[in-house]
C-alpha positions as CSV (number, residue, x, y, z in Angstrom):
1,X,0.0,0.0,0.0
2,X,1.7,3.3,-0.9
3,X,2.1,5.7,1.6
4,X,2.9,9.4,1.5
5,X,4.2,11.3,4.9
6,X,5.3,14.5,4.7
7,X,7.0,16.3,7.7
8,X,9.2,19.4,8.9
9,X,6.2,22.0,9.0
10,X,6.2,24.6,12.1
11,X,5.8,27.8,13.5
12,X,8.2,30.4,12.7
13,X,8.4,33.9,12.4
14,X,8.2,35.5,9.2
15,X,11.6,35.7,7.4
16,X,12.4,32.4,8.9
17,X,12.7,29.1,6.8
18,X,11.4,25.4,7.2
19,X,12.1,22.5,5.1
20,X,9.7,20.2,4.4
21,X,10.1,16.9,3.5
22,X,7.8,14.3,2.4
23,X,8.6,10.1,2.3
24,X,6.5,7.8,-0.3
25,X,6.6,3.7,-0.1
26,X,5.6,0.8,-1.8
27,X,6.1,2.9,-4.9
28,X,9.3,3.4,-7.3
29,X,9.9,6.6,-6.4
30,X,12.2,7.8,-8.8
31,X,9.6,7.5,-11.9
32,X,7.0,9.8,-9.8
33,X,6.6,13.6,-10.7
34,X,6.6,14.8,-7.5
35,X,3.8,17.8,-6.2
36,X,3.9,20.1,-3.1
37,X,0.7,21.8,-2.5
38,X,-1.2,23.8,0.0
39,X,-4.0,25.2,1.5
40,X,-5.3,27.6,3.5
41,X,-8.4,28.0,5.4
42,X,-11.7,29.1,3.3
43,X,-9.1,29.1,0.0
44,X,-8.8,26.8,-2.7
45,X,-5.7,24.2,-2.6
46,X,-2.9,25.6,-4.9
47,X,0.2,23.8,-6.9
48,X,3.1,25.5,-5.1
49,X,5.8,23.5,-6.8
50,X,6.5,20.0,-8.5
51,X,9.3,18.4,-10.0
52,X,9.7,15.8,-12.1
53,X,10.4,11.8,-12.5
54,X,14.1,11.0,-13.1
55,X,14.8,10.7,-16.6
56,X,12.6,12.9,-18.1
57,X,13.9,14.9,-21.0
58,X,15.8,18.0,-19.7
59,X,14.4,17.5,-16.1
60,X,11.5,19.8,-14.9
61,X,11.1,21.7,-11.5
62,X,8.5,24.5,-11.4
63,X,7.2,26.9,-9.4
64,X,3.9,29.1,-8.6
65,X,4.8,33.0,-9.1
66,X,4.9,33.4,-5.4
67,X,7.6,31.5,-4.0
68,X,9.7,32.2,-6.7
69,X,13.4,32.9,-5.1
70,X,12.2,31.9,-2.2
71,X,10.9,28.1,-2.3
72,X,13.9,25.6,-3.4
73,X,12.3,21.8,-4.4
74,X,14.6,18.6,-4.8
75,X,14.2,15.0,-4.4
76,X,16.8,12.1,-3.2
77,X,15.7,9.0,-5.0
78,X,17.7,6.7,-3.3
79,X,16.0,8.1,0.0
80,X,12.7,7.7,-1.6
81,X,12.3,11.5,0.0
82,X,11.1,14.9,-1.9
83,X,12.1,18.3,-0.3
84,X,10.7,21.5,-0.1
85,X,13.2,24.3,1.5
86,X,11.3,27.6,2.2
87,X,13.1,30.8,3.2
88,X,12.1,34.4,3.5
89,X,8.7,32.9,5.0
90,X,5.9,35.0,4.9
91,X,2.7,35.2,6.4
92,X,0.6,34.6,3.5
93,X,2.4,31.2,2.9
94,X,0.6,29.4,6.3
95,X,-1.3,26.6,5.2
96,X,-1.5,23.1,5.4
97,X,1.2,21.5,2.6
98,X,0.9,18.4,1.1
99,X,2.9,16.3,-0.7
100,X,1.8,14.4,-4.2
101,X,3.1,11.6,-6.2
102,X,2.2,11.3,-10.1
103,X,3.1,8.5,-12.7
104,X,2.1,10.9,-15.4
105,X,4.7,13.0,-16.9
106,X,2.3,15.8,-15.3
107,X,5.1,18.8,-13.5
108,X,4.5,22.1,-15.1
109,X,1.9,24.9,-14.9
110,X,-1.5,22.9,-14.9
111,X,-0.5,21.5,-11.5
112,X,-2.9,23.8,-9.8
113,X,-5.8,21.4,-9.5
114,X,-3.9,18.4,-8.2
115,X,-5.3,16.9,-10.8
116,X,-3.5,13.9,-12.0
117,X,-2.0,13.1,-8.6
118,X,-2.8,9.7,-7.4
119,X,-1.2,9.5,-3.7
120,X,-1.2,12.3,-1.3
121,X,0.1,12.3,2.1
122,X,-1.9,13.9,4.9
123,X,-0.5,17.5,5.1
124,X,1.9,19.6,7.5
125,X,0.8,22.8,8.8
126,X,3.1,25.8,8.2
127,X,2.4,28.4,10.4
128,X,4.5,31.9,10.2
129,X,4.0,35.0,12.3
130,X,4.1,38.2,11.4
């Protein structure tokens, strides 16, 4: 049974950093596009970043608008674990982030939806104070 866990979320003040990290089993990790998402209260969920499945042409790592610069994602295929390193926190990025696995060649800008995501882990709440 695949599982997705993610971890590392907090409270922290804003200009702070976290990184996130999120672990998947029972699945070959390494051919999974790989999602972060999140979501606030009374918002919709948004694709924050993704990046994609080893092997893919040219290699793919995208990012919303607003963590740009900021918001750093990687992945350790040999750890089965995808990363997520925030700095310059601010208050509008508090929500609860998720982690998402794809075997669909599916990182880019139409992540927004989730759509196309098959596993997803059960969220880590980021919290930052102004």
């Amino acid at each position: 049974q695949v599982q997705v866990v993610e971890s590392g979320g907090g409270v922290v003040q804003a200009g702070g950093s976290l990184r996130l990290a999120c672990t998947a089993s029972a699945l070959t990790f390494e051919y999974y596009d790989m999602g972060w998402f999140r979501q606030a209260p009374g918002k919709e969920r948004e694709g924050v970043s993704c990046i994609s499945r080893s092997g893919r042409s040219g290699g793919i790592a995208y990012y919303i608008d607003s963590v740009k610069g900021r918001f750093t994602i990687s992945r350790d295929n040999v750890k089965n674990t995808l990363y997520l390193q925030m700095n310059s926190l601010k208050p509008e990025d508090t929500a609860m982030y998720h982690c998402a696995a794809a075997d669909t060649d599916i990182c880019g800008p139409n992540i927004a939806s989730g759509a196309g995501f098959g596993y997803w882990g059960q969220g880590t709440q980021v919290t930052v104070s102004s």
